[in-house]
VOPALO-723717 format. One line per 10 residues: number of its first residue (from 1); their letters; for each residue x, y, z of C-alpha. Coordinates in Angstrom, 1 decimal, padded with zeros to 4 digits, always signed. Example, Ala and Ser with C-alpha at 12.3 -4.5 7.8 and 13.67 -1.06 7.14 Angstrom:
! VOPALO-723717
1 = AS = +012.3:-004.5:+007.8 ~ +013.7:-001.1:+007.1
***
This chain:
! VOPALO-723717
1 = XXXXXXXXXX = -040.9:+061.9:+013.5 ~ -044.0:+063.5:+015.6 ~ -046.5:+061.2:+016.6 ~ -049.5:+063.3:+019.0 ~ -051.2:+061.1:+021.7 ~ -054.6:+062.1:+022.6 ~ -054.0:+061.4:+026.7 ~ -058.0:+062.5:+027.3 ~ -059.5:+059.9:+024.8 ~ -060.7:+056.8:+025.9
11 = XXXXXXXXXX = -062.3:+055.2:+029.2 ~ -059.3:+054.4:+031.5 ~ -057.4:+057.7:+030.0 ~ -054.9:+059.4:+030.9 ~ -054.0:+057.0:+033.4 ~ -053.7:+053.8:+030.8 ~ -052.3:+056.1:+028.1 ~ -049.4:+057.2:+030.6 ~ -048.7:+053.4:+031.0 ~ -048.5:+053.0:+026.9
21 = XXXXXXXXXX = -046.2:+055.8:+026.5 ~ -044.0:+054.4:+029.7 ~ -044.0:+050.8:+028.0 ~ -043.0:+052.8:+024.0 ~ -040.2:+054.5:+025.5 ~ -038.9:+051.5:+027.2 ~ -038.3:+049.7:+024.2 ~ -036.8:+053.0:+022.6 ~ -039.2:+053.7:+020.3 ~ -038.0:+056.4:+018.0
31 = XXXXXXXXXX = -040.8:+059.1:+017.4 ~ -040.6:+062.3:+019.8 ~ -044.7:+061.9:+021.3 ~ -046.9:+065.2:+021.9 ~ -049.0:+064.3:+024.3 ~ -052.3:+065.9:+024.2 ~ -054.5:+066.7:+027.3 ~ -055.1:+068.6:+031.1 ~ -051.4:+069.9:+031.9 ~ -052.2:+069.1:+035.4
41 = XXXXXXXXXX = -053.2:+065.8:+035.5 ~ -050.8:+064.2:+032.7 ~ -047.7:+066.0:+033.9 ~ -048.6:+064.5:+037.4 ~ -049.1:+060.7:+035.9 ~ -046.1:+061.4:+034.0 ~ -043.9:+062.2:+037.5 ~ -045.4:+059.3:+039.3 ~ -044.5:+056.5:+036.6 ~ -040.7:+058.1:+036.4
51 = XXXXXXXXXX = -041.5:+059.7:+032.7 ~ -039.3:+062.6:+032.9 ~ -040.6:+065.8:+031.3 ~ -037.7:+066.1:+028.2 ~ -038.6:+063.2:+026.5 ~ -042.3:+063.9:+025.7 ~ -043.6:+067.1:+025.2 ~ -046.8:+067.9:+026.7 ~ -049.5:+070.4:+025.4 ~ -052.2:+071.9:+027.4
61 = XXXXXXXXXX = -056.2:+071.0:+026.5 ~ -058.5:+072.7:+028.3 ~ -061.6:+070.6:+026.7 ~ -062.3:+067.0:+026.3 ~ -064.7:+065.8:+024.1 ~ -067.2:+063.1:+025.7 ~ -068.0:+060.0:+024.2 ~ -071.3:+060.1:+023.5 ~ -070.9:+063.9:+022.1 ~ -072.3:+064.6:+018.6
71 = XXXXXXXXXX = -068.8:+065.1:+016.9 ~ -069.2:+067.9:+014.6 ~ -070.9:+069.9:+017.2 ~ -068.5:+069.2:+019.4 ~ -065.7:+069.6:+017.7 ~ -067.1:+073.1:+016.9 ~ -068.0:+073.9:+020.4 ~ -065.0:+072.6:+022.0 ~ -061.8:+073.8:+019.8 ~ -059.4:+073.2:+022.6
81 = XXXXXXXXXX = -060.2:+069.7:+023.0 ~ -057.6:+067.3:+022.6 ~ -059.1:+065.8:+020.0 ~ -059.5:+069.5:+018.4 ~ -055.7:+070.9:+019.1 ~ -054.3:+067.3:+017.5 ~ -056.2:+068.0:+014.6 ~ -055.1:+071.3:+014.3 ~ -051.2:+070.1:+015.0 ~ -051.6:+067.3:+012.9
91 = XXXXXXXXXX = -053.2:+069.7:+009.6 ~ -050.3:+072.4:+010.5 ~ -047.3:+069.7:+010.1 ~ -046.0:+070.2:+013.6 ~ -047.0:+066.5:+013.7 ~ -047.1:+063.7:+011.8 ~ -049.6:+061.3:+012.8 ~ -052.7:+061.5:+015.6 ~ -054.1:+058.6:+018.0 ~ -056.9:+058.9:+020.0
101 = XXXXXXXXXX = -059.2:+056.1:+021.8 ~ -061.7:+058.9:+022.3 ~ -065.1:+059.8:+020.6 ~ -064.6:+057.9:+016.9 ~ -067.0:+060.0:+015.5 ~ -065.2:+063.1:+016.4 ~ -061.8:+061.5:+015.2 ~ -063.7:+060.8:+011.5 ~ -064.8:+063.6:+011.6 ~ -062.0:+065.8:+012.2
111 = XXXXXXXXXX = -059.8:+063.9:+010.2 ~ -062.2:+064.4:+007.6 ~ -062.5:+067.9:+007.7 ~ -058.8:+068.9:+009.0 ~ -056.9:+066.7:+006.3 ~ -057.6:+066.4:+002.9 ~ -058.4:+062.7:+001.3 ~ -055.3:+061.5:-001.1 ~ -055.5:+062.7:-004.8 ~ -058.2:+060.9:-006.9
121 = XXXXXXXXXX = -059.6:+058.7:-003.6 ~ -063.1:+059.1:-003.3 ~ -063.7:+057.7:+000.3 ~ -061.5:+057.3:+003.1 ~ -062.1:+054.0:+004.7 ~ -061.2:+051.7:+008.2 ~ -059.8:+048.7:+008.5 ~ -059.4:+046.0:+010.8 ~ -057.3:+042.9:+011.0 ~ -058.2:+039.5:+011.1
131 = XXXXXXXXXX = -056.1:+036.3:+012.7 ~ -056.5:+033.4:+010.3 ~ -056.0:+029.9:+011.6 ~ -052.6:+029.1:+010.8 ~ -050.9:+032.0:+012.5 ~ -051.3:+034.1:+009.5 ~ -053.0:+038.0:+009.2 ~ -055.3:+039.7:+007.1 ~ -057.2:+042.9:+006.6 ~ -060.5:+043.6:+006.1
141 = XXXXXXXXXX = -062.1:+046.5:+004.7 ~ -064.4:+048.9:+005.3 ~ -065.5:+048.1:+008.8 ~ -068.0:+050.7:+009.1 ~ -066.7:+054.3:+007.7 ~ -068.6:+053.4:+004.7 ~ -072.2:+051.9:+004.9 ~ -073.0:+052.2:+001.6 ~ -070.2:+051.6:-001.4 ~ -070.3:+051.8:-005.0
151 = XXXXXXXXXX = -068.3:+049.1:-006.9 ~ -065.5:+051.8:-007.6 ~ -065.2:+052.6:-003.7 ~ -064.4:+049.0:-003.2 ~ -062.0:+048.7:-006.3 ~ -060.2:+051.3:-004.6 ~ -060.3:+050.0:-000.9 ~ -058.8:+046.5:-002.5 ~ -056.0:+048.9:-003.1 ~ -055.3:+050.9:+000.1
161 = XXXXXXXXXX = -055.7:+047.2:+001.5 ~ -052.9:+045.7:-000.3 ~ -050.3:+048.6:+000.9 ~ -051.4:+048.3:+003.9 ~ -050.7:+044.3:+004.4 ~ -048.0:+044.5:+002.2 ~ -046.0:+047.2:+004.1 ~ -047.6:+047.3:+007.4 ~ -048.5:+043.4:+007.6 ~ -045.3:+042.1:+005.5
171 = XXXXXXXXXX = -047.5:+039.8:+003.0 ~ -045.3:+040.1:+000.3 ~ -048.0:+039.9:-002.7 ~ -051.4:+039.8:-000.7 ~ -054.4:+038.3:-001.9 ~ -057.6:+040.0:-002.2 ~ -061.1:+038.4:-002.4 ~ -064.3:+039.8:-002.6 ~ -066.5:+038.9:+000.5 ~ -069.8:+037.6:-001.5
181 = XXXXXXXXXX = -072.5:+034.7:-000.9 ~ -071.0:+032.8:-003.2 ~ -067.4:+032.1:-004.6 ~ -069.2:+032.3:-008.6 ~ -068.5:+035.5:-010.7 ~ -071.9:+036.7:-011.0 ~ -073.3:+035.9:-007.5 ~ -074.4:+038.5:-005.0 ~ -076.2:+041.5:-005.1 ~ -075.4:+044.4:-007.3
191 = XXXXXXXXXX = -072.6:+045.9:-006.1 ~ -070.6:+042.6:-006.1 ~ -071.7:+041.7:-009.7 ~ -070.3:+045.5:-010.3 ~ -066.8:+045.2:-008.4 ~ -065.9:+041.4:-009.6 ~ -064.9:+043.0:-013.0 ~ -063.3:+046.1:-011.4 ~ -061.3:+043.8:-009.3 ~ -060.5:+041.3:-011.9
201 = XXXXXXXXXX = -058.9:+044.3:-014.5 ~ -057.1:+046.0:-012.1 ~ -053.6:+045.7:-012.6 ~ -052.8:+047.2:-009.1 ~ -054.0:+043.7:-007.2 ~ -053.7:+040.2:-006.8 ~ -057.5:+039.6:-007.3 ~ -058.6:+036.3:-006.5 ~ -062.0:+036.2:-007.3 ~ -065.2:+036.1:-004.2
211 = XXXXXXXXXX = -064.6:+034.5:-001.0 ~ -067.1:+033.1:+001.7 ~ -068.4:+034.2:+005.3 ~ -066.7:+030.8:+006.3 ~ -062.7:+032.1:+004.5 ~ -062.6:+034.7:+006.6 ~ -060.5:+033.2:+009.7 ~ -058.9:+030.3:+007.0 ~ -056.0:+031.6:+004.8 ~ -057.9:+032.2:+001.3
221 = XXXXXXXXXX = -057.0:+035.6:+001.3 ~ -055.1:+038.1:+002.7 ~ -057.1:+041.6:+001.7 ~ -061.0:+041.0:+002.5 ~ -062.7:+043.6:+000.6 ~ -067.1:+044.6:+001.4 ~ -069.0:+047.8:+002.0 ~ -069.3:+049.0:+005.8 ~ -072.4:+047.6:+006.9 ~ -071.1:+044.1:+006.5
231 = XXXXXXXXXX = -067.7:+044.7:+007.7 ~ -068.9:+046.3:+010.6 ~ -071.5:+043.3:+011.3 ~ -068.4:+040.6:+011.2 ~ -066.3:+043.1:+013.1 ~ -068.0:+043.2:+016.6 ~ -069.0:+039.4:+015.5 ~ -064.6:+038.6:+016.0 ~ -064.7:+041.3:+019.2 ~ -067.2:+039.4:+020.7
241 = XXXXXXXXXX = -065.4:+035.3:+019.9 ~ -062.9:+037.0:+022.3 ~ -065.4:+038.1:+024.9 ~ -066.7:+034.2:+024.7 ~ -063.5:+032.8:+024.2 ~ -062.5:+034.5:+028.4 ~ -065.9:+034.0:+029.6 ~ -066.0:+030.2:+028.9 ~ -061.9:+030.0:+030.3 ~ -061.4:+028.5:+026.9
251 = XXXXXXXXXX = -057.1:+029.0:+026.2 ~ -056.5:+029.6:+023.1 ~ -053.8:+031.0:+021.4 ~ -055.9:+031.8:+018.1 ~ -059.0:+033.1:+020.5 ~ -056.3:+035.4:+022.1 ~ -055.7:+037.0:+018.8 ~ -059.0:+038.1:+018.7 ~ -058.3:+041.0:+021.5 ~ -058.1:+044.1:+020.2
261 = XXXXXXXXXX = -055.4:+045.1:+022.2 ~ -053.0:+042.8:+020.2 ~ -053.5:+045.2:+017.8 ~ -054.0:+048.6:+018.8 ~ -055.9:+050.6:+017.0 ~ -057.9:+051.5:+013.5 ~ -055.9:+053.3:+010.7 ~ -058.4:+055.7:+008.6 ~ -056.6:+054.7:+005.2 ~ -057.1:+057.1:+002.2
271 = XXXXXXXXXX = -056.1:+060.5:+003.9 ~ -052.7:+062.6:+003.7 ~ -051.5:+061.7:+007.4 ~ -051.6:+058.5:+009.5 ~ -054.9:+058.8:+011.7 ~ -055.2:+055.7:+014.3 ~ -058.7:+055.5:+016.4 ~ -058.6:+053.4:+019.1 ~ -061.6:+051.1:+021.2 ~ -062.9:+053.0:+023.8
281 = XXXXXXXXXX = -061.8:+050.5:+026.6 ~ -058.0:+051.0:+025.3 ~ -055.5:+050.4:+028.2 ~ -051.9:+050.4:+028.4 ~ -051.1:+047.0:+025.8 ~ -053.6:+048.9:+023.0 ~ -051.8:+052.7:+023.5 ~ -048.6:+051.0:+023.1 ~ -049.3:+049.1:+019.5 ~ -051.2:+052.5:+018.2
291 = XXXXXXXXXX = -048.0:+054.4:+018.8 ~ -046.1:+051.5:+017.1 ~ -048.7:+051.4:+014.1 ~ -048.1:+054.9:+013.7 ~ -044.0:+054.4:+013.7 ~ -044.4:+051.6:+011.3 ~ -046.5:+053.8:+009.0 ~ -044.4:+056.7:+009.2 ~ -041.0:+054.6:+008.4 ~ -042.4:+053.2:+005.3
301 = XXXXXXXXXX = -044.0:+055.9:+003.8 ~ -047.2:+054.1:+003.7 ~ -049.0:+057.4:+002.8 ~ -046.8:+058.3:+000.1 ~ -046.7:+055.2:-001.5 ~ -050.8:+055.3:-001.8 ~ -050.4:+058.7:-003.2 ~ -048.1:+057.2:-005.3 ~ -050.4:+054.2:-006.5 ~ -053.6:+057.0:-007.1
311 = XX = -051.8:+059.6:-009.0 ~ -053.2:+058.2:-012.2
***
């Protein structure tokens, strides 16, 4: 198992993403890392925080791609980015999964272009979980990879969503509800009156009809299924209950769930190899979950078994 670390990507790299792979090979994680970046300045981090050299292996990047760097230009200009050189590492099978808290456009991009979708998926999309009230998990899907949706994009999201909580989040038979203005078949605009019956026939999902703005955080369902630009909208709306939640010294254990370094990082679900993009601000906590997002996906074949569910 080869998991590649993008040691460039992100605001407080590659010092905070030496801490994550210190703290994942303190617990003994399993995967051999390939950690991406300037020679120089990782194998130096790596010496000062007592990593020693045989168990990582480190490949040169000359390039790093800026944040606010148009990504396909980018990743055309600058081939020996670490972004670009995972890519390429990750599309020639000399790894088996990619995490980077760098430019997310570049990382769609690339993962776009480098790796192919799986069989008879039309749109990859991103995901991002949700604490519910009681303790409990969920998923919500597509956070902003897709802006626009047709009602067969979210049929097939509802799917890639109930692997991933089943295998990745435990939920044994998850629920998925269609996020909508109303919990009445036949409310909402056109694209919900078109997926309700999508939903509802296929045989692949526990469909439990449309679900509120106010279910989201209450345990109605497990899979929360909507097209990008309102998944996005309610994504930086939980990122920023956390913000509030530290400003106002209100403690919390739910509020705390709401940091995104409890979590990692955002799996692009629907192509042939697990791709995790982190938040820019990642620091040591977040680099440590993405690697063991990427373990956890790896071990249970969470890629084959949505090849599997799609081969029809």
């Amino acid at each position: 198992m080869n998991i590649g670390l993008d040691m460039m990507g992100g605001d407080f790299s590659p010092l905070e993403a030496v801490k994550g792979v210190q703290l994942y090979l303190r617990e003994a994680g399993t995967a051999t890392l390939w950690l991406i970046g300037d020679e120089r300045q990782v194998g130096s981090l790596l010496e000062e925080h007592g990593i020693a050299a045989g168990s990582v292996r480190v490949v040169h990047a000359a390039q790093v791609i800026d944040m606010h760097e148009h990504p396909t230009k980018a990743l055309k200009e600058k081939p020996q980015s670490s972004i670009g050189i995972g890519f390429g590492l990750l599309a020639s099978g000399k790894m088996d999964a990619f995490i980077s808290a760098g430019n997310t456009g570049a990382m769609l991009v690339g993962a776009l272009y480098s790796l192919k979708p799986i069989e008879g998926i039309h749109r990859p999309t991103i995901s991002t979980v949700l604490p519910k009230e009681n303790g409990r998990t969920g998923v919500l899907l597509d956070v902003g990879l897709n802006a626009d949706c047709k009602a067969e994009n979210l049929n097939q999201f509802a799917i890639l969503g109930s692997l991933y909580a089943r295998h990745i989040l435990g939920i044994a038979e998850p629920r998925v509800g269609l996020l909508n203005i109303g919990e009445e078949e036949g409310k909402g605009n056109l694209l919900s009156q078109a997926a309700y019956p999508l939903l509802g026939a296929n045989p692949q999902i526990r469909f439990i009809g449309n679900i509120e703005g106010r279910d989201l955080l209450l345990d109605k369902a497990d899979v929360m299924v909507c097209e990008g630009f309102t998944g996005n909208v309610i994504l930086k709306l939980a990122e920023s209950l956390f913000d509030i939640s530290r400003r106002h010294k209100i403690d919390s254990e739910f509020f705390d769930r709401f940091d995104f370094e409890y979590y990692g990082g955002t799996p692009l679900l629907g192509v042939t190899k697990p791709v995790i993009i982190g938040h820019g601000i990642s620091h040591a906590k977040s680099f440590l979950n993405m690697l063991r997002l990427a373990q956890k996906m790896l071990e249970t074949d969470l890629l084959g078994k949505m090849k599997e569910s799609f081969l029809s």
